[in-house]
N, C-alpha and C positions, 0 to 999 in steps of 0.2 A: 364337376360338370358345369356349374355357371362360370367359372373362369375359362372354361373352353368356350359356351358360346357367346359371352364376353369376346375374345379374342375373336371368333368368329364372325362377330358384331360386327367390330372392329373391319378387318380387311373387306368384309362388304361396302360396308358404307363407303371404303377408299374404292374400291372397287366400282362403286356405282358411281361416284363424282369421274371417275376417269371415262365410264364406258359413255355417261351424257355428253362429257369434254370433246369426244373424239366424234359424235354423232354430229352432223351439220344440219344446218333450220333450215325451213320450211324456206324461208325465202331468199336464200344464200345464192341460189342462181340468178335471181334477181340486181343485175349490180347497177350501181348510180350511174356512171360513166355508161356503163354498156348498154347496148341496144338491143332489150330481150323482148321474147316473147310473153305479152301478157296473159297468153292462156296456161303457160305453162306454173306461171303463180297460182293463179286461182283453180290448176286442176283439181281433181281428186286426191287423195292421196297414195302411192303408189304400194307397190306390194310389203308387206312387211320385210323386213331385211332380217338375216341372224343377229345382231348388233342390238335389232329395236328387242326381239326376243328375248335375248341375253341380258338388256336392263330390265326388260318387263320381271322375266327369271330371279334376278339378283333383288329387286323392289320389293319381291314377295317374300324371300330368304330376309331377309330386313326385316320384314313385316312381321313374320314368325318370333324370328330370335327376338324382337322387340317385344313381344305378347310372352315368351317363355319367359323371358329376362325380369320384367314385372310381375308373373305372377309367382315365380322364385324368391324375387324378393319379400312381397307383401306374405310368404308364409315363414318365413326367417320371424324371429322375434323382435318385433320393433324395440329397438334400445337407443337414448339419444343421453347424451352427455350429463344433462341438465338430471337426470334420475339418478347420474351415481353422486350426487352431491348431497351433502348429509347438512340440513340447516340445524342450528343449533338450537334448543330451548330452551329462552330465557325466562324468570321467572316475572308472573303478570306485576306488570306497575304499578302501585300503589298511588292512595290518590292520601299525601300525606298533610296538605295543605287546609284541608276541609275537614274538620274533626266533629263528629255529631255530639254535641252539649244537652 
């Protein structure tokens, strides 16, 4: 199950960089050279599109599998490398130099 929404994680995330990629800004009509209208920068913003949906959609799926994906993990056994190492015990130093008289 977590390697599934692992993988699903996965193509979201590529998924939502492509569907931002292919969305144009806010001020795109607006060009250097050309001779726009400045009300149409500063209008409102126009009706949602399926495109805005469909990241808003995919942002949420992310947002999920990201909250599954963590709390799957935190109830796994935390084990870290550094535990399976066995330190040796040496026997306590002697302090041979100082002899009580």
């Amino acid at each position: 199950m977590y390697t599934l929404v692992l993988v699903l994680h996965f193509i979201a995330c590529i998924f939502l960089i492509m569907l931002i990629l292919m969305q144009s800004g806010k001020g795109s009509a607006a060009g250097i050279f050309g001779s726009s209208n400045s009300d149409s920068v500063f209008a409102g913003p126009t009706a949602t599109t399926f495109i805005t949906k469909l990241t808003a959609g995919v942002a949420v799926l992310i947002m999920f599998t990201s909250i599954f994906l963590t709390v799957s993990v935190s109830k796994r056994g935390m084990s870290s490398v550094v535990d399976k190492v066995q330190i040796p015990v040496s026997a306590p130093a002697t302090d041979s130099g100082s002899e009580n008289k």
